[in-house]
C-alpha positions as CSV (number, residue, x, y, z in Angstrom):
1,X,63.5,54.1,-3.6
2,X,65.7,56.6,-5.5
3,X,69.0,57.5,-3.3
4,X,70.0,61.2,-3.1
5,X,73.5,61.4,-2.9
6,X,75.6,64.6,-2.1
7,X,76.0,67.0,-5.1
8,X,79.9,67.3,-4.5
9,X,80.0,63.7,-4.8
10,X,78.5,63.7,-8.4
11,X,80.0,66.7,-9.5
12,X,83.5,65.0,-8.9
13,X,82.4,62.2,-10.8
14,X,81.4,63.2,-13.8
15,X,84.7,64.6,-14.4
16,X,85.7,61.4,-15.4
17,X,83.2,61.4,-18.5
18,X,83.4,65.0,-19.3
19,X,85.4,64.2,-22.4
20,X,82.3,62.0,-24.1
21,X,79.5,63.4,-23.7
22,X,76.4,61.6,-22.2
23,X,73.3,61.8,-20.5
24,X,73.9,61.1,-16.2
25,X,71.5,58.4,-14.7
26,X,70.2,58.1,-11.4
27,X,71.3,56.0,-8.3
28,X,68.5,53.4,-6.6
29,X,68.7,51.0,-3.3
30,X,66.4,49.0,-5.5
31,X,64.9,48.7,-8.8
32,X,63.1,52.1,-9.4
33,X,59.0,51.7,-10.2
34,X,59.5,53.4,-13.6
35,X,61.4,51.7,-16.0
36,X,63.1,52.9,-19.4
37,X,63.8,49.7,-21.5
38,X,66.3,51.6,-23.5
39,X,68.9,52.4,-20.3
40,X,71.2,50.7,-19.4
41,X,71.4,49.5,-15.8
42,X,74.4,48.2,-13.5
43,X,73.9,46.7,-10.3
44,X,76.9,47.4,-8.2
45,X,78.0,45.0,-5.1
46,X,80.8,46.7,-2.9
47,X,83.3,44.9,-1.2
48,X,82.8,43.2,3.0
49,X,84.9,46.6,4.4
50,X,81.4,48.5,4.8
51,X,80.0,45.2,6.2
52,X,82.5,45.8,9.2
53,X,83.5,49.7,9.5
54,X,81.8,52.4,8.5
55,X,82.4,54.3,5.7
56,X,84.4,57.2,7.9
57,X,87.2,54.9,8.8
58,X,89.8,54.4,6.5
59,X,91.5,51.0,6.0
60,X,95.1,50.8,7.6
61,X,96.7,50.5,3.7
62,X,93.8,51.2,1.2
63,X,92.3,54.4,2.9
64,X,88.9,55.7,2.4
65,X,86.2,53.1,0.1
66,X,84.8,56.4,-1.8
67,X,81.5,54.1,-2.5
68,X,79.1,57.3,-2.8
69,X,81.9,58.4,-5.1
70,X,81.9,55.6,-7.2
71,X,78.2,54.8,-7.4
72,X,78.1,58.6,-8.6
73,X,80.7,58.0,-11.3
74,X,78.5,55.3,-12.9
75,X,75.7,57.1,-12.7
76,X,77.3,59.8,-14.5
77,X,78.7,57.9,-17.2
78,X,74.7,57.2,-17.8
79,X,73.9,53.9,-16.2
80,X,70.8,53.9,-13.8
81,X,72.9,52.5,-10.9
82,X,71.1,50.1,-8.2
83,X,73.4,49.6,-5.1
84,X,72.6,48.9,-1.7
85,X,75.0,49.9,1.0
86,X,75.6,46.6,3.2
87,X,76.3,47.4,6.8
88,X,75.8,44.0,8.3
89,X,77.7,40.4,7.3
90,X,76.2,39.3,4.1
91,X,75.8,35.6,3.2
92,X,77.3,36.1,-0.4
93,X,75.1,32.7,-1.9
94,X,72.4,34.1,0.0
95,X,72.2,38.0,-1.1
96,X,73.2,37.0,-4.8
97,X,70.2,35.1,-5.1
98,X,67.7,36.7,-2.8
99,X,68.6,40.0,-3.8
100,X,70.5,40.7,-6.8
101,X,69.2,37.8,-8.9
102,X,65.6,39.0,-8.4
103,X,66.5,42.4,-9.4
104,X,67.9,41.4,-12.6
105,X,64.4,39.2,-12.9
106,X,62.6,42.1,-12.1
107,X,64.3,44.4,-14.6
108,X,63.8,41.5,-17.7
109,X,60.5,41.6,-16.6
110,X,59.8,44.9,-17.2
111,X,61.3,45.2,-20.6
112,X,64.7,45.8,-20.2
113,X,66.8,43.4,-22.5
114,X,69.7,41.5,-20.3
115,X,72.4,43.0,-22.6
116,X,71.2,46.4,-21.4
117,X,72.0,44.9,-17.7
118,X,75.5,44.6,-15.7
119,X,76.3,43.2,-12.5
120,X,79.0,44.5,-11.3
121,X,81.1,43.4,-8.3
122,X,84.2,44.4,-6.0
123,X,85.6,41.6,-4.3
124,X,83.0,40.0,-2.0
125,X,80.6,41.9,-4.2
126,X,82.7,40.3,-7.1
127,X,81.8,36.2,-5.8
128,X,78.6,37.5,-5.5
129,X,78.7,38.7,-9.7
130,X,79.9,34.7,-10.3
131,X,77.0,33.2,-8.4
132,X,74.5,35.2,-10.3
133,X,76.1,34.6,-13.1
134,X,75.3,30.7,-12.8
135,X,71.6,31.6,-12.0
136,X,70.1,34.1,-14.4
137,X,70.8,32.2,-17.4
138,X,70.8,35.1,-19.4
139,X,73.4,34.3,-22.3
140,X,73.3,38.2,-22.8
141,X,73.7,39.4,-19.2
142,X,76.7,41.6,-18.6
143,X,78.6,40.2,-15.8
144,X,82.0,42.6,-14.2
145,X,84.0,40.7,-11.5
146,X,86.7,43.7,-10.0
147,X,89.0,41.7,-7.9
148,X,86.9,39.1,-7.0
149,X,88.4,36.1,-7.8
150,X,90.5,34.6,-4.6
151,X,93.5,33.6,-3.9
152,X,95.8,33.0,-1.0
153,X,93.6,33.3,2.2
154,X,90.9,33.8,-0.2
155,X,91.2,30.9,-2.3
156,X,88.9,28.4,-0.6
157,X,85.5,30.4,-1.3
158,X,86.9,30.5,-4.4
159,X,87.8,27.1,-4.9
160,X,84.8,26.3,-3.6
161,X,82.5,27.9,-6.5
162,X,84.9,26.6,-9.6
163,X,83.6,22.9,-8.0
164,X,80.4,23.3,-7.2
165,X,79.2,26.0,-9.4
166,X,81.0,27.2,-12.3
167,X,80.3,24.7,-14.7
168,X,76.5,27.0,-14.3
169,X,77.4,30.0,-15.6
170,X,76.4,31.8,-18.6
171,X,77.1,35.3,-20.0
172,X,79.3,38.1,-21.2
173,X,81.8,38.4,-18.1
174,X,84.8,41.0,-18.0
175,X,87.2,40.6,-15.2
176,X,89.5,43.4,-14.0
177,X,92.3,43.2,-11.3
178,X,95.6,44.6,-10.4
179,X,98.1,43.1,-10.8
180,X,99.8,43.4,-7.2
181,X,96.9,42.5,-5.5
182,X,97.5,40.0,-3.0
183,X,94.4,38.3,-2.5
184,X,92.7,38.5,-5.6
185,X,93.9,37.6,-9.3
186,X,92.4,35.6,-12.6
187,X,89.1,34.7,-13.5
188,X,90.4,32.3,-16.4
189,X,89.2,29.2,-14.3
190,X,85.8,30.2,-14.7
191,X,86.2,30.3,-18.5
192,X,87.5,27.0,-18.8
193,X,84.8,25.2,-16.2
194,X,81.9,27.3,-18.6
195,X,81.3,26.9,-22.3
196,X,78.5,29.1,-22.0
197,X,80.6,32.0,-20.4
198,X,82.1,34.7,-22.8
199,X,85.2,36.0,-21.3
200,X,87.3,38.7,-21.3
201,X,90.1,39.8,-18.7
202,X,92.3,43.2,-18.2
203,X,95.0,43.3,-15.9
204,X,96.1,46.5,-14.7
205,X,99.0,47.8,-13.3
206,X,97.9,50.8,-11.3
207,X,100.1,48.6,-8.5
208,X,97.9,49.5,-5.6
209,X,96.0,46.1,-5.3
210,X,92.5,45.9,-4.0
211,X,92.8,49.7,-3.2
212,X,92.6,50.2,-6.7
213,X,88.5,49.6,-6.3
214,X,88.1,51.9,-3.6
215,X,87.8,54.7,-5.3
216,X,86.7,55.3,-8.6
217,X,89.7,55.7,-10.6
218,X,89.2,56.4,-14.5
219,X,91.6,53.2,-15.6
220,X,88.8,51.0,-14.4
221,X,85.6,52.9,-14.7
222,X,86.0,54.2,-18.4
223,X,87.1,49.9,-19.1
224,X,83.4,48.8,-17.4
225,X,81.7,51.8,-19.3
226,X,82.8,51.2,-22.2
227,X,82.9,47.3,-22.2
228,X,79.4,47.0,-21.0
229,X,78.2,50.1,-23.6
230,X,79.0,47.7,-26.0
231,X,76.9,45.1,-25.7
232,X,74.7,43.9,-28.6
233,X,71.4,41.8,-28.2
């Protein structure tokens, strides 16, 4: 089913992109019954904070996640955007599989070719972009982890999939942090556990951590455009 979001929403999103012209895409819960093989199509995961408050309530240091706001700025820099807002406590091997993984079967299925496909991720959303990652074996799927690989507290999930699974995964993967994030950092372990992984990583310095995701600043979005417009079957 398509998702209607709120016009001021878009229109403050494609301000981002008004400097390259392109045609806006549309924004689905799931993958949409009509298909155009030559689109391109992201797959965004949010972050746990929805998972827990609502969208209304700002976090104590990060303030507002803008996720209508940045599933809008996707969308308008021409991707047909598939996102489901998560309200309830999501088993991350679970809803990579069971979800997300079907939805890139389903779009392969229907024509599209995996280097027109991107799974995106913010950080829970972000270990959920790994674990797909070692099961689509897609050597041309377009993988984004933003912020998602853990450390600190985090570090044991983490930990966790660089022994058990990333020896698995296959793809072109881009991952994207700032650099005074606290609980996040570098993907570079999963490179060296994967032959079969193509890697590339940007550090930012916007210095605002894992707030840097929350809303959709042009640093970031205009790298993922850009970097996934690239791709090449």
């Amino acid at each position: 089913m398509t998702r209607i979001f709120q016009s001021l929403a878009a229109a403050a999103a494609l301000a981002f992109f008004m400097t390259t012209p392109v045609s806006a895409g549309g924004i689905h819960t799931d993958v949409p019954r009509s298909i155009n093989p030559d689109a391109r199509y992201l797959i965004y995961m949010h972050g746990a904070r929805p998972e827990n408050f609502p969208l209304s309530e700002p976090h104590p240091t990060r303030g507002l996640f803008e996720y209508d706001k940045i599933i809008a700025a996707f969308a308008a820099g021409g991707f047909e955007v598939i996102s489901e807002l998560r309200t309830e406590k999501t088993n991350p091997r679970r809803y990579a599989r069971t979800r997300t993984l079907e939805q890139v079967k389903a779009l392969i299925t229907m024509g599209v070719p995996a280097h027109h496909i991107t799974v995106a991720g913010f950080s829970k959303g972000g270990l959920m972009s790994l674990i797909v990652a070692t099961q689509a074996k897609q050597p041309k799927l377009n993988i984004v982890n933003m912020a998602g690989c853990g450390k600190g507290q985090f570090r044991n999930a983490y930990e966790n999939f660089l022994a058990n699974d990333a020896s698995k995964m296959s793809g072109r993967m881009l991952s994207i942090y700032d650099s005074q994030d606290k609980i996040s950092g570098s993907c570079k372990e999963t490179k060296a556990k994967s032959a079969q992984l193509v890697f590339e990583e940007t550090v930012l310095e916007v210095g605002a951590g894992q707030a840097t995701f929350y809303t959709p600043k042009k640093v970031w979005m205009e790298k993922i455009t850009a970097w996934a417009n690239a791709a090449k079957g």
